[in-house]
N, C-alpha and C positions, 0 to 999 in steps of 0.2 A: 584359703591359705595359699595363693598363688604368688608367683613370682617371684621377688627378694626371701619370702619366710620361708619357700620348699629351699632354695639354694641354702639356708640356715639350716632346714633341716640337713639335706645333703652334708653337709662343711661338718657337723654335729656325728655323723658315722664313725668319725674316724676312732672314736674310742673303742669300737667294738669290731676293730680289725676289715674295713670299708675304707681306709685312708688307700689302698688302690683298686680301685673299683672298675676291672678289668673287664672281664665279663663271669657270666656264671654257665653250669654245668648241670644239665636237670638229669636224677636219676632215680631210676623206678628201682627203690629197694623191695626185696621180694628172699626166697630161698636160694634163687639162682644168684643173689647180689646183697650178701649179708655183709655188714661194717666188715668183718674182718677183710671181706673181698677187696672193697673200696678202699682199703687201706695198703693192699698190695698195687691198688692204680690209682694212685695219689702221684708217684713221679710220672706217669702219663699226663695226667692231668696238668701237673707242672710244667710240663714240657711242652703241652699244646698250649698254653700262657694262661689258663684257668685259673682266675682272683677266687674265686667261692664257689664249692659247690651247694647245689640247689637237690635239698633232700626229700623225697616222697614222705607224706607220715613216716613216723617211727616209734609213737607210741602203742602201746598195745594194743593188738589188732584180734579182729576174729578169725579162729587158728587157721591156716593155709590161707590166708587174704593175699590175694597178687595187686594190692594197691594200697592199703593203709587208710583208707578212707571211711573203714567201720569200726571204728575206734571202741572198745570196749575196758577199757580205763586208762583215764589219759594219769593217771598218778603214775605208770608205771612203762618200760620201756620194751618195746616189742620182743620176746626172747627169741623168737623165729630170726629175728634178724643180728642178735648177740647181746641182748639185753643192756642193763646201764655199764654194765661192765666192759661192752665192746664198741657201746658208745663212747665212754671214756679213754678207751683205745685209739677209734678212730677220732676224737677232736685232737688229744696228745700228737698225734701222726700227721694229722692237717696245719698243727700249727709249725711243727719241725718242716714241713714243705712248703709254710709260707701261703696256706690256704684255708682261707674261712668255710665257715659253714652257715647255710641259708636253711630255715624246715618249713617246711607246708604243713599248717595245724590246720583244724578242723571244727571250728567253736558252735558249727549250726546241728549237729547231730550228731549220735552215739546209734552203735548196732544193737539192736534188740536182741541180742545171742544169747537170750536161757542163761543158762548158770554161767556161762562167760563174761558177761556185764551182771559184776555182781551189785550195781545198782538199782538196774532195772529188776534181777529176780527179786531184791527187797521190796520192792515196789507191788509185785504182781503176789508175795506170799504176803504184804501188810497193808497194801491198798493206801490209802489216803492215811496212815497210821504211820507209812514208813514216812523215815526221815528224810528221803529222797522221793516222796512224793513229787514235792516243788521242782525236782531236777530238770524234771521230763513236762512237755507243752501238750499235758494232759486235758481235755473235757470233761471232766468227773459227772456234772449235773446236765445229763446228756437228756434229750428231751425223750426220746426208748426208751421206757422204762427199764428191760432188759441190759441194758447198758447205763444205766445210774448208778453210780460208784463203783461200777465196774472199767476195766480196760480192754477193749474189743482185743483178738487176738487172732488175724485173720491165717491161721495154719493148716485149716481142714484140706481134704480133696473134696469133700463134700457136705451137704447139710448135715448141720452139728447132731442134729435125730439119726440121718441114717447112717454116721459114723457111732453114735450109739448103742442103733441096730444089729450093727455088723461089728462087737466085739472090740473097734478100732481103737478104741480110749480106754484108757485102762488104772485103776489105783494098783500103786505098785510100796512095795517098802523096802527099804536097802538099811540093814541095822537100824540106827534110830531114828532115822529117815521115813517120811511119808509122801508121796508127789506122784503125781499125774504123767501118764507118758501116751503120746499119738507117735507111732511108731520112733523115730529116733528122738523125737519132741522130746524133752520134760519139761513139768511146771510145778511149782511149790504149791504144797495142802496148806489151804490158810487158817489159822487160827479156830476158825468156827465149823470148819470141817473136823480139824482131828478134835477135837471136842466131842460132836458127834460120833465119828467112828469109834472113838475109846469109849464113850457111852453103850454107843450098841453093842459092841465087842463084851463089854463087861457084862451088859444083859444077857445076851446068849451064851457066855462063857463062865459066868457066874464068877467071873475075876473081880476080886477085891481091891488087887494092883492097879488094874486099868480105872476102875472105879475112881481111884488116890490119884489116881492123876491127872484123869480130867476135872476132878475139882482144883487140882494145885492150877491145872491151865487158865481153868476161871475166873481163877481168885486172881494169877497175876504171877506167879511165883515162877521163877526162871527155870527151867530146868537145865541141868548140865553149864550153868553158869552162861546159857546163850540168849542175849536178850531176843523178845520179840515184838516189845509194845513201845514207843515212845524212846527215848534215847539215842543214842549215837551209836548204832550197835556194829560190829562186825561185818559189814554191810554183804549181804551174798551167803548169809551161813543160812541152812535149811533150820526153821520149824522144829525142833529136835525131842524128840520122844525121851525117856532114861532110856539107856543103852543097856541096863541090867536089866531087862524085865525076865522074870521066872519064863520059866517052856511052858507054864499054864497060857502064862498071860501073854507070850509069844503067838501060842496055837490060837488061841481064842482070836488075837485080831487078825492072825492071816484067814482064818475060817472067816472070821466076817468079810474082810478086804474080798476073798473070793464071791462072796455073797453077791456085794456089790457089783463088782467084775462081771456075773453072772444075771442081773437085772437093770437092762438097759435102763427101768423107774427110777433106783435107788443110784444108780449112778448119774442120771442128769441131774437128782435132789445133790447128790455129792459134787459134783459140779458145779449146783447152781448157788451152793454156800462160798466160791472161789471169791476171789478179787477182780478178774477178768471172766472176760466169755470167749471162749474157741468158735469160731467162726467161719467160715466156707470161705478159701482165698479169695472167690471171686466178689463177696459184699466188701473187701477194702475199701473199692473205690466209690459205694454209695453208702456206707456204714462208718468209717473206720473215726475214731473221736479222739485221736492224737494226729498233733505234726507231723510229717516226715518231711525226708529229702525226695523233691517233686513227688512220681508216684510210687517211691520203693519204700515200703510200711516195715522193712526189717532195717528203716535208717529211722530212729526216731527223733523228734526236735528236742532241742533242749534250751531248757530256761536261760541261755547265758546274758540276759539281760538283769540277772537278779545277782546282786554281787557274791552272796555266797557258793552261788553255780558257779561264776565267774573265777572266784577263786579256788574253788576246788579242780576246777577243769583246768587251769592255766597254771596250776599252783610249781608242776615241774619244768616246766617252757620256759616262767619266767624266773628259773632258779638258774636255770641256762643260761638266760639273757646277761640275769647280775652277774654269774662268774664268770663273762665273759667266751662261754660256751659255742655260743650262738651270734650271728653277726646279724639276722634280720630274718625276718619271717612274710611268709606268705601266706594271705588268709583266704581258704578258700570259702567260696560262697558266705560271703555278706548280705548277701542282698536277702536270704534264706532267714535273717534274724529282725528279731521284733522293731529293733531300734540301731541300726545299724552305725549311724553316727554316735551313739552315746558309748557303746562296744568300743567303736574303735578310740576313743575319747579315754574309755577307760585303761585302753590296753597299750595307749602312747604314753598317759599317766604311769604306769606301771613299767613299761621298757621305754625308757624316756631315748635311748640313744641308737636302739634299733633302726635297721633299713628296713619297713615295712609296706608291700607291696598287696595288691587287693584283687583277686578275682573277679575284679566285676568287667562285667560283658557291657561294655557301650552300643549303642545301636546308633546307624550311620545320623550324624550332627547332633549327638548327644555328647557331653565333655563331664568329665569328671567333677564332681561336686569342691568349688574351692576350699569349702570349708573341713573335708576331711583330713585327719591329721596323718595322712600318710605321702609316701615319696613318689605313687600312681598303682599303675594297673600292673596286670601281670604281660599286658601287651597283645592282645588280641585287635586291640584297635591301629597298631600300629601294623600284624601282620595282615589285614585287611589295606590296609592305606599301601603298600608297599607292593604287595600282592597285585592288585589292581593295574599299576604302573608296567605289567607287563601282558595288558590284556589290551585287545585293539578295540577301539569303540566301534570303527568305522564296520568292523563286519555284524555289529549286532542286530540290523535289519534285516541283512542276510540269514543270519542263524537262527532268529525270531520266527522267521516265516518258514526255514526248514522245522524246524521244532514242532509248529502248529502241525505242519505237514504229514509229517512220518512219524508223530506220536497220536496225532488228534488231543492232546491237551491244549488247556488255556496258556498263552503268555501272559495275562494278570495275573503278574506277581502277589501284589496286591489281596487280589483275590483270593487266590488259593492261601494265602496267610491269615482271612479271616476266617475262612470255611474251615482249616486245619485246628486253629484256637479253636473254634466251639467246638469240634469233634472231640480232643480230648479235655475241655473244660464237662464238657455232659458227661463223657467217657472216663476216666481218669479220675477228674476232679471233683465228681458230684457231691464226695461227703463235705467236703470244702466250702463248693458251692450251697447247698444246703443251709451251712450255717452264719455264710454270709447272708443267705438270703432270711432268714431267723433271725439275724441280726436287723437287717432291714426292717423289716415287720414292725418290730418293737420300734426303731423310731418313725415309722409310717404312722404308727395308731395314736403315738403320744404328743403329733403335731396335727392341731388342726387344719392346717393350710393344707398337709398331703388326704385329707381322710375322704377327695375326691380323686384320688388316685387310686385306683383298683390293683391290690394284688400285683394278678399276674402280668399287667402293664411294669412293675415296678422292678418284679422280679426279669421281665421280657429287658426292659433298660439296661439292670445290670450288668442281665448279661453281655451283651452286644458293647458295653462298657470295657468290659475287660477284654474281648476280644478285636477290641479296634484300639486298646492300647499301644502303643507308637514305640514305649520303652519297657526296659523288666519291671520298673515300679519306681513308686514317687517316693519321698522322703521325709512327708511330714510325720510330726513330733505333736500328737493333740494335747499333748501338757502346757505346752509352749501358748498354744493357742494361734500360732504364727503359723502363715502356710506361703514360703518362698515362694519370689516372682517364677522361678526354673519351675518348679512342681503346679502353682498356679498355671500354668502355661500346658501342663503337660495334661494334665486334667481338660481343661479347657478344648484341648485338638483332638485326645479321644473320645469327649460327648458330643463336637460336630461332626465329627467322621460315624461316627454311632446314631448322630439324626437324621445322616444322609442314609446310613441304609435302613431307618426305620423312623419315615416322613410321615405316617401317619401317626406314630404312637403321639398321646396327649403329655403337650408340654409340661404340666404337672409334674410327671415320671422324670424327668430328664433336671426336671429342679431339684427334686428330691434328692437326686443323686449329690447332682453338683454341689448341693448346701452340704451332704453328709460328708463331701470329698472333702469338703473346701471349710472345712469346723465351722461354717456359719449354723451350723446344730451343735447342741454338747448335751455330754450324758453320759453314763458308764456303757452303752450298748453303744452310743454312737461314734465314741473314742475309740472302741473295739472293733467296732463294723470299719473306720478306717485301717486300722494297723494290720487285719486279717486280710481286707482287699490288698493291700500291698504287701501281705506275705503270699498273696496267689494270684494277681498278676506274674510274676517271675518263672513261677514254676510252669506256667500255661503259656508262656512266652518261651522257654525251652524244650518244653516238648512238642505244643503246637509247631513252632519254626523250625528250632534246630533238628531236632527228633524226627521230624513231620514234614514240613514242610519242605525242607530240605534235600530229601527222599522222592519230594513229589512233581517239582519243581527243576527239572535238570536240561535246561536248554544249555547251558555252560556251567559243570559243577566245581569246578574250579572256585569257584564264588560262593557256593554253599560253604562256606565259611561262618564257626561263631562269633556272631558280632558283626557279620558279613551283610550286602543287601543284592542277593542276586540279580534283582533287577535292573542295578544298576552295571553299567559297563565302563569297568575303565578308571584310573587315575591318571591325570597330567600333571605333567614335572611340575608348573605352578601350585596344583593341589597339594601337592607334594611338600612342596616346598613349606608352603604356610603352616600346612599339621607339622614340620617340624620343626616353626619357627613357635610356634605355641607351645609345642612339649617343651623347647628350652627357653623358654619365658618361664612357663610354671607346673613343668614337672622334667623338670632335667635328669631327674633322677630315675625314673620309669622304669619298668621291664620291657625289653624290647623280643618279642616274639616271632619265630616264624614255623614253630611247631613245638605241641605241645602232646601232653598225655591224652588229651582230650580231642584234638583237631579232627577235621572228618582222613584227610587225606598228607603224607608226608610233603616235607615242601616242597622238592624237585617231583613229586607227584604231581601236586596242585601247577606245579608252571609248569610243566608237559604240557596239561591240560591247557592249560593258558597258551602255549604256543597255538593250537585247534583256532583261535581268534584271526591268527594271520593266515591259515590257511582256508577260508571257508569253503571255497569253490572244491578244493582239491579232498577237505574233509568229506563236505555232504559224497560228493563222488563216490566218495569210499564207500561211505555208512550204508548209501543206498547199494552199492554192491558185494557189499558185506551182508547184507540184509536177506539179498538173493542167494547168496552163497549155504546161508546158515538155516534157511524156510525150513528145509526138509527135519531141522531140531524141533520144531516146535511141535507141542502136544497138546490139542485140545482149544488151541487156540492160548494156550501159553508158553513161555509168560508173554503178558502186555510190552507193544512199542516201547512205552515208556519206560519200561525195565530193560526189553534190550539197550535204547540208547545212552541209559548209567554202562552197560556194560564193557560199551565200547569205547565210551572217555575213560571207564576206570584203565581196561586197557592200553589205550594210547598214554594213559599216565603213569602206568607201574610195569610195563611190558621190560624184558620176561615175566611172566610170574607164574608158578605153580596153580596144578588144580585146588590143590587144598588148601591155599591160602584164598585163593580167588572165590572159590564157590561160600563158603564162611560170611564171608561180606557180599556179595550179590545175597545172601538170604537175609542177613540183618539187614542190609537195604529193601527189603521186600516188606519184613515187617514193620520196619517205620515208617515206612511209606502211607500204610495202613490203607491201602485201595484194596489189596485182593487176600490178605495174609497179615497175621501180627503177632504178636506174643502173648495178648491173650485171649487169641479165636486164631490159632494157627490153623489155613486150610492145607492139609497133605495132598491134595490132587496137584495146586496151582507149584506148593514145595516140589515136587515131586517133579514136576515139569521145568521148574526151573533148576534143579541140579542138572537135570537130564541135558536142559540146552547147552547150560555151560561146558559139560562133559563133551558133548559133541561140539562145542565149538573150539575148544583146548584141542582135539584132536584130529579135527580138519585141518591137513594139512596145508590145502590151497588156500583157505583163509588167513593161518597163522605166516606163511608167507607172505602175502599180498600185506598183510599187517606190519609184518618184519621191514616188507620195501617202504610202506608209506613212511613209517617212521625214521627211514636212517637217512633221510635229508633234513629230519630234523634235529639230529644226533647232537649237531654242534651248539646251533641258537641253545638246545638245553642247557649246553654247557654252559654258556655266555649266561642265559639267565639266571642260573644259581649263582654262577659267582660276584654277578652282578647283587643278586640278591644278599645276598652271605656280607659283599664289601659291603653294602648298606646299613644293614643289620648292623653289624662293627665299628662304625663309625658315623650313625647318624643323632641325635641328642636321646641318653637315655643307655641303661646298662643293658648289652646283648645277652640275649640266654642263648645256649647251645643246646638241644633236646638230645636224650643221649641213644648215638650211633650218627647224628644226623652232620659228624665233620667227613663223611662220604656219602655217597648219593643218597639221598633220601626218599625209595621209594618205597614206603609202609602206607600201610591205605586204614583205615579205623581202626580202634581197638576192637579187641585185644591185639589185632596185628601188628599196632605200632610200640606195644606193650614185650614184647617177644626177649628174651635174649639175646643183649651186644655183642658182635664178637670181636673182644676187645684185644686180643692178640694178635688178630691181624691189623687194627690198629695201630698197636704198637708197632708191630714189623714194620708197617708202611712212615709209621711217622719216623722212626730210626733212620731207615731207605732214605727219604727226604734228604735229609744233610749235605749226600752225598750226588744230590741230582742237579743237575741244570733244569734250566725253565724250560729246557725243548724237550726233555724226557719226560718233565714233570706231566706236560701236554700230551706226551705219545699214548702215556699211559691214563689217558682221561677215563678210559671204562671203568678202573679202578676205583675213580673216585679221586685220585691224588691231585688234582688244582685243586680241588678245594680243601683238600686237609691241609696243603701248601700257603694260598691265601688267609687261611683263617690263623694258623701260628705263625705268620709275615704280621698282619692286620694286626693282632693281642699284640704283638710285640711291640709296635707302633705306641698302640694305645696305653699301654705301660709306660713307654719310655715319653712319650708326649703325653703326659697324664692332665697338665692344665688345658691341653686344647679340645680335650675329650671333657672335660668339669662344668657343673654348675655354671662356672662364669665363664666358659670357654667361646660361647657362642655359634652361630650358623650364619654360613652367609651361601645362599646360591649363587652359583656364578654363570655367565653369560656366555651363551652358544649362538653360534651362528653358521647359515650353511646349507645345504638340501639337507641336510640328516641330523638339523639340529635338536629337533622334537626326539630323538631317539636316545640319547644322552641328558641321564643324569648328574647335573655337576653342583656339586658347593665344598665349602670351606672350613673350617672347624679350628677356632681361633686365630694363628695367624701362621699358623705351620704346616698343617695337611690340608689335602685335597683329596678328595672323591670324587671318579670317573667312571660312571655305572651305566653301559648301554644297555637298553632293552629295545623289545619288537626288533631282533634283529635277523630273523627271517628274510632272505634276498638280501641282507644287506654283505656277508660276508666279511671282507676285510676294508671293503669299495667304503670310504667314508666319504670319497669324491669331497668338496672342495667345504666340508664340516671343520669347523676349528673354537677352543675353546679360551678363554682371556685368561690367561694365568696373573696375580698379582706381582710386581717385583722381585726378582732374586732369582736364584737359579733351584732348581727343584728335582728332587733326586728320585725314582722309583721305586719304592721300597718291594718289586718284583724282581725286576729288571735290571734294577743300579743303576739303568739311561740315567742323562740328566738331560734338563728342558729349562730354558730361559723366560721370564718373563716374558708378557705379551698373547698376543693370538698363536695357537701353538695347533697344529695339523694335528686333528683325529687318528689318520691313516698313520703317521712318524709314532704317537704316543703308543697305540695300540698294535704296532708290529712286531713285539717280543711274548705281550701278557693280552688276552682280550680283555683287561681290567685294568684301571687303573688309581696305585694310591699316591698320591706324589705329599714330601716334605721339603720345606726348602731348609736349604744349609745356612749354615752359619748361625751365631748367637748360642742361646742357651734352652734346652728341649721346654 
C-alpha cells in the first residue's frame, strides 16, 4: 500500500484531529506523571508547537509499573495514573489546547500478575475449562507428562521438592477462600483440590457440612452464586467455599489445611491436583509451555489473532478511536504476534481513520512491508539513517585496528552476531526451541524424501537457520499458501549463510528446512512449525543483537543502535537523501525518531559519541592514557578491556554524570554483554570489581580532568550536531516525535536512566525566557540547553504555518552543494517554500566554510532564526550561517 494509497491514508487523519500534524510528544506516564499532571503541562506543550501527544500505556497496569507495558486488563484505565475519569479530564483539556492524543497499546501480551490479571488467575483456578483459556498462547498437550493440562508456573527459588521440603508452599484460607501461597505468590485451589480437602476435612472432622458440600461442588451447583465451570463468569473471582460454614466445619478444614501444611506428601498430592505446576525460575527457559514477550515468562502471549481476544483486548481503545478520543495509535511489538498482517488488517477495519504507526525494527535494507495497512514505523530506521550522517567513515580503519588492539576482541561484526544468536537461542530460548524442533520431527517422519535426513542434522539446520537470520522475521501466512517474493528472498539468504557456516551438513537437512519455510510441505504441524519459527526469530534477534551483541561489540557504540548495523560506518548525504525520497513516496506519514523509551543511549549522547569518528588519533591517545591512568582500579584482572572501553565512550557521551547514574548502566552493560556476568548467572567477584573501578575512576581527579580538557574542544561541534540533528528531524518527510525532556540536551544513557523524571519547570522557565532573547544570548547560554529548545519551537512553528510543504504531497527535493566543505552540509527542500541547512562532521571546521556555497531556488528567502534574508542563487555558507550554525530558510511572498 505504497505511494498514492499511504498519502490517502494520510489526507484520511484528519477526522480524528491529525488535519495538523505537527509533531508529537512522547511521555512516560507513571506516578510521577499522572493525567492530571499532563494536564497542568498541556500549555507547555502548546507552546513548544506540540500537534499530539504521544502516550505511554494507560491501560491498567501491574500496580507500581513504571511503564505500562504489563497490562493486566486492558477493559479498564490505569487508576495509578487517574483512571477513566482523569482520562476524560485530560482528553477534555487537550482538546481546549488544540491537542490530540496518540496511545501506545500492547496487543502481544498481558502480565501474568496472580489475582491482578483476573484473566489469567481464571485460567490457572479452571485450566482449559476457563473461558479465557483461549486468551492466553497456551501449550496444554505438552509432551511432559507433568505439564499436560497444566500451566508451568516458573516462581520458585528452588526445586519445586525442596521448596516443599522446607515449609515454603503453603495452603492457606482467607473466609471462603481457599489458595496457594509461596511467600507473597498466591494461586487459586482448583476445583478438584477443594473437593478433596472438604472431603478429608469432613473425614477427620466428622463434619456433615463439609460433606454437603463437596458433593454440591461435584454435582456442579454454584455456591454463593459464583460460577466456576463453563460460562461467562465474573472472570478473577476465587473458587468460593459458603462463607457460613459452622466453627465445627471451620475447625475441622483448618485442622486438615494444617495437616497438609505439615506433610511435604500430602501437599505436593494437593498440588498436583492444581491447573498449573510451580516451578524453579530457572526451568523457564527449557521448560516453560506458554508465549511470552522474548525471555520475560511474567509477560504472557496472547491469542489476539482470534477475534474474540481481539475484541475483548481492543474493546476500550477502540471506543476511544469512535468518540473521537484518540487520534492514532502506536502498536508496539507486532512482530511478537502470530499473524501480524491479518491484526493489523483487523484493527485498520475497526479504526478506519486512525494515524497508525508500528513498532517494528527494520534491519539495515530491510523496508517496510507495502502491504500493511498502516502510515509506517515508529522511526528507528530513520534514527539510524540520520544518526549515521554524523559519523566519519574515513576513521573506521583507524578505530577497527585500535579496537582489536586495546580490547583483544574480534572486529567481525558479523561474527559475533551469530555466536550471540545461538548463545541465547540454547540459553534463553530452549523451550521455544524444543518445540520447533518437535515440530520439525513430525514433518521429518511424515515425508519420505527427509527420512534420510537424521535427526540431529535437522535439528543442527535449524538452528544455524535462525541464527544466520538477516531480519526479525518473515511474514508468511500458510493459509494463503502464497509465500511473497520479499520473504522468499529472506529465507533463501539465511539458508546460504547457514550452509557456509555448516558445509558439511547433508543437503537433505537444508531442503527440509527450505520446503517447511517456503509451504512447499503442508499439514497442521507444518503450518505451525512456520508461524512458531517466525514468532522466535524476532525474539532471538533482540536479545541475541540488541541485548547481546550490542554490549559486546563496541568499537563505536554510538551505532549500537535498535535497528542499527554497527558494522557499518557512516551515512552520505546522497544515502541520505534517497531514504528520504522513499519515505515520502510511500510512507510520508511515518514517525520520525531520534530517541525513544527504549534507545540504548540519549540523542546528543549517541552524537558525542559520534563526534570520537572525527577525532581518532587524538581519541585513541586519550583511551590509551586514560587506561594508564586508571591500572591501579582494576581487581583481579577486572573488569575486561572491553568493558572499560564501553566506559569511556559512555563517558565522552553523557560527561558530567554522577556515580550513581553511571555505575547502574556500566552493570547492566556487563550483564548483557553476557562474557563475564549476567542476570541469570550474576558473578559478584567480576560485580564487585567493576563497581569498584568505576568508583575509582569517578574520583581520580587527574583523569576526570584530562577528560573535562579532551572534551571541551568538542563542546561546540556537539552543539552543531544536535541542532543539526533536531532541524532534520523537523523537517525531513514524516511526523517528528520529541522523547520527553529531550527539547534540552539529551544526555540519558539506557533505561531506566532515560525513564527518570522530566523537570518540567525548568522547562517552562527556560522556554518563557526565550521570548525575550536574542540569537546571541540564546547561543551564550548553550549549556543550558536553550538553541535547541529555541530551534525546535522556531521549526514546529514553521511546520504549522507551512503545513502543505511538510504534507503527504509536499515533497523533497535535495539541493546542490558545492565547495571544499560541500560533503559536510545537508541541504533539501520541502515543497516549494522551506529549506534545510544541516551541517555535520564539523569538527576543525568552525565557522571556516572557506569557499562552500549552496543553490537556493528563486526568490528571496527569509531565516526563520535570524530574520537574514538571502536571494536566490549560489548563496555563501560562511554569510548563511554567521547569526545561527543552522539553517531553515522560507521564501516570501504568496500564500504559506
Amino acid at each position: 500500500m505504497a505511494g498514492a494509497a499511504k498519502a490517502e491514508i494520510g489526507l484520511a487523519m484528519g477526522g480524528c484531529g491529525l488535519e495538523n500534524r505537527v509533531a508529537t510528544y512522547r511521555l512516560q506516564l507513571g506516578s510521577h506523571l499522572p493525567f492530571a499532571r499532563v494536564c497542568e503541562l498541556l500549555p507547555y506543550f502548546r507552546d513548544l508547537g506540540i500537534s499530539h501527544l504521544y502516550l505511554s500505556p494507560c491501560l491498567k497496569a501491574t500496580a507500581g509499573s513504571t511503564h505500562g507495558y504489563d497490562v493486566v486488563d486492558p477493559s479498564d484505565v490505569n487508576p495509578e495514573l487517574g483512571g477513566e475519569v482523569g482520562f476524560e479530564r485530560l482528553w477534555k483539556a487537550s482538546v481546549e489546547s488544540g491537542i490530540g492524543l496518540v496511545l501506545d497499546i500492547v496487543p502481544n501480551h498481558m502480565a501474568a500478575a496472580g489475582r491482578q490479571n483476573r484473566w489469567w488467575w481464571d485460567v490457572l483456578a479452571k485450566g482449559r475449562s476457563s473461558a479465557y483459556a483461549g486468551f492466553f498462547d497456551i501449550r496444554w498437550d505438552h509432551s511432559d507428562p507433568r505439564l499436560s493440562g497444566k500451566v508451568m508456573i516458573p516462581v520458585l527459588g528452588d526445586e519445586t521438592e525442596r521448596c516443599l521440603e522446607a515449609r515454603q508452599i503453603q495452603v492457606r484460607r482467607r473466609g471462603a477462600e481457599v489458595f496457594l501461597a509461596y511467600f507473597e505468590h498466591e494461586f487459586p485451589a482448583g476445583l478438584r483440590s477443594l473437593v478433596d480437602l472438604l472431603q478429608s476435612a469432613a473425614a477427620g472432622g466428622s463434619s456433615r457440612s463439609l460433606a454437603q458440600l463437596a458433593e454440591r461442588l461435584v454435582s456442579g451447583e454454584q455456591p454463593n452464586g459464583v460460577e466456576f465451570v463453563g460460562g461467562r463468569p465474573p472472570c478473577g473471582r476465587p473458587l468460593m467455599l459458603f462463607n457460613d460454614l459452622d466453627d465445627g466445619a471451620a475447625a475441622a478444614l483448618d485442622a486438615t489445611i494444617a495437616a497438609i501444611n505439615a506433610d511435604p506428601a500430602r501437599l505436593k498430592s494437593f498440588l498436583d491436583l492444581q491447573h498449573y505446576r510451580l516451578a524453579f525460575w530457572r526451568r523457564a527457559n527449557q521448560d516453560l509451555n506458554y508465549r511470552r514477550f522474548f525471555d520475560i515468562h511474567q509477560l504472557i502471549g496472547v491469542c489476539v489473532e482470534r477475534e474474540e481476544v481481539f475484541a475483548a483486548t481492543h474493546a476500550l481503545v477502540l471506543r476511544w478511536v469512535e468518540a473521537g478520543r484518540i487520534a492514532g495509535l502506536r502498536i508496539d511489538h507486532p512482530d511478537g504476534l502470530r499473524d501480524p498482517v491479518g491484526y493489523l488488517q483487523r484493527l485498520r477495519s475497526a479504526a478506519p481513520p486512525s494515524w497508525i504507526v508500528v513498532e517494528k525494527i527494520l534491519e539495515p535494507g530491510e523496508v517496510l512491508a507495502p502491504e500493511w495497512p498502516v502510515a509506517g514505523t515508529t522511526g528507528y530506521d530513520f534514527l539510524n539513517m540520520v544518526n549515521g550522517l554524523f559519523v566519519d567513515p574515513l576513521s573506521e580503519r583507524l578505530l577497527t585496528g585500535f579496537y582489536e588492539e586495546f580490547t583483544g576482541q574480534s572486529s567481525d561484526y558479523r561474527d559475533v552476531v551469530r555466536r550471540k544468536k545461538r548463545l541465547v537461542l540454547e540459553s534463553l530460548f530452549s523451550s521455544e526451541l524444543s518445540y520447533l524442533e518437535h515440530l520439525l520431527e513430525e514433518g521429518r517422519c511424515r515425508r519420505r524424501a527427509a527420512a534420510a535426513v537424521r535427526p540431529e542434522d535437522a535439528r543442527c539446520a535449524l538452528k544455524e537457520a535462525i541464527c544466520c537470520f538477516p531480519v526479525y522475521r518473515t511474514y508468511i501466512r500458510p493459509e494463503t499458501g502464497v509465500v511473497g517474493a520479499r520473504d522468499q528472498a529472506v529465507v533463501r539468504e539465511a539458508l546460504s549463510a547457514a550452509r557456509s557456516r555448516q558445509p558439511d551438513m547433508a543437503p537433505e537437512a537444508w531442503r527440509l528446512i527450505e520446503d517447511l519455510l517456503l509451504l512447499k510441505l503442508s499439514g497442521p504441524a507444518e503450518s505451525e512449525f512456520v508461524l512458531r519459527f517466525q514468532q522466535l526469530t524476532g525474539p532471538v534477534m533482540a536479545k541475541g543483537v540488541e541485548d547481546t551483541a550490542f554490549y559486546s561489540f563496541n568499537r563505536l557504540i554510538s551505532l549500537n543502535e535498535v535497528g542499527g548495523n554497527p558494522g557499518a560506518f557512516g551515512t552520505s548525504p546522497q544515502a541520505f537523501h534517497e531514504f528520504c525520497l522513499r519515505v515520502q513516496s510511500d510512507w510520508p506519514q511515518t514517525m520520525l525518531a531520534s530517541a525513544t523509551h527504549d534507545t540504548k543511549r540519549g540523542e546528543d549522547t549517541r552524537l558525542r559519541i559520534d563526534l570520537l569518528s572525527e577525532v581518532p588519533e587524538q581519541w585513541i591517545d586519550a583511551v590509551r592514557r586514560w587506561s594508564r591512568m586508571n591500572a591501579p582500579f582494576h581487581r583481579r584482572g577486572f573488569p575486561d578491556r572491553n568493558t572499560e572501553y564501553f566506559l569511556y565512550q559512555t563517558l565522552a557521551g553523557a560527561w558530567p554524570i554522577e556515580s550513581d547514574r553511571l555505575t547502574p548502566v556500566m552493570l547492566k552493560a556487563a550483564k548483557e554483554a553476557k562474557e563475564y556476568t549476567s542476570w541469570t548467572d550474576p558473578d559478584p567477584v567480576f560485580e564487585e570489581a567493576l563497581r569498584g573501578f568505576v568508583a575509582g575512576v569517578m574520583g581520580h581527579v587527574e583523569f576526570t580532568s584530562d577528560l573535562s580538557a579532551f572534551l571541551a574542544s568538542l563542546a561546540w561541534p556537539a552543539v552543531v550536531s544536535s541542532l543539526s540533528q533536531a532541524l532534520i528531524k523537523c523537517t525531513a518527510p514524516g511526523i517528528p516525535d520529541i522523547y520527553q525532556g529531550a527539547e534540552l540536551w539529551d544526555l540519558q544513557l539506557v533505561d531506566p536512566d532515560n525513564r527518570r523524571p522530566v523537570d518540567f519547570e525548568r522547562r517552562l522557565r527556560l522556554l518563557d525566557e526565550i521570548r525575550a532573547l536574542s540569537v546571541d544570548e540564546v547561543l551564550r547560554r548553550s549549556s543550558e540547553g536553550l538553541p535547541k529548545l529555541f530551534l525546535l519551537q522556531r521549526v514546529l512553528a514553521a511546520r504549522r504555518r507551512y503545513a502543505a510543504a511538510f504534507g503527504p504531497k509536499g515533497g523533497y527535493q535535495p539541493l546542490a552543494v558545492a565547495g571544499e566543505h560541500s560533503g559536510h552540509l545537508v541541504a533539501f527542500m520541502r515543497g516549494e517554500r522551506v529549506v534545510t541547512l544541516a551541517p555535520r562532521r564539523v569538527v576543525g571546521l568552525g565557522t571556516d566554510w572557506k569557499d562552500t556555497v549552496v543553490g537556493l531556488p528563486p526568490g528571496t528567502w527569509k531565516s526563520v532564526f535570524s530574520a537574514e534574508r538571502f536571494s536566490g542563487g549560489m548563496q555563501a555558507l560562511s554569510r548563511i550561517f554567521a547569526q545561527f550554525p543552522v539553517a531553515l530558510l522560507v521564501r516570501e511572498g504568496g500564500r504559506p
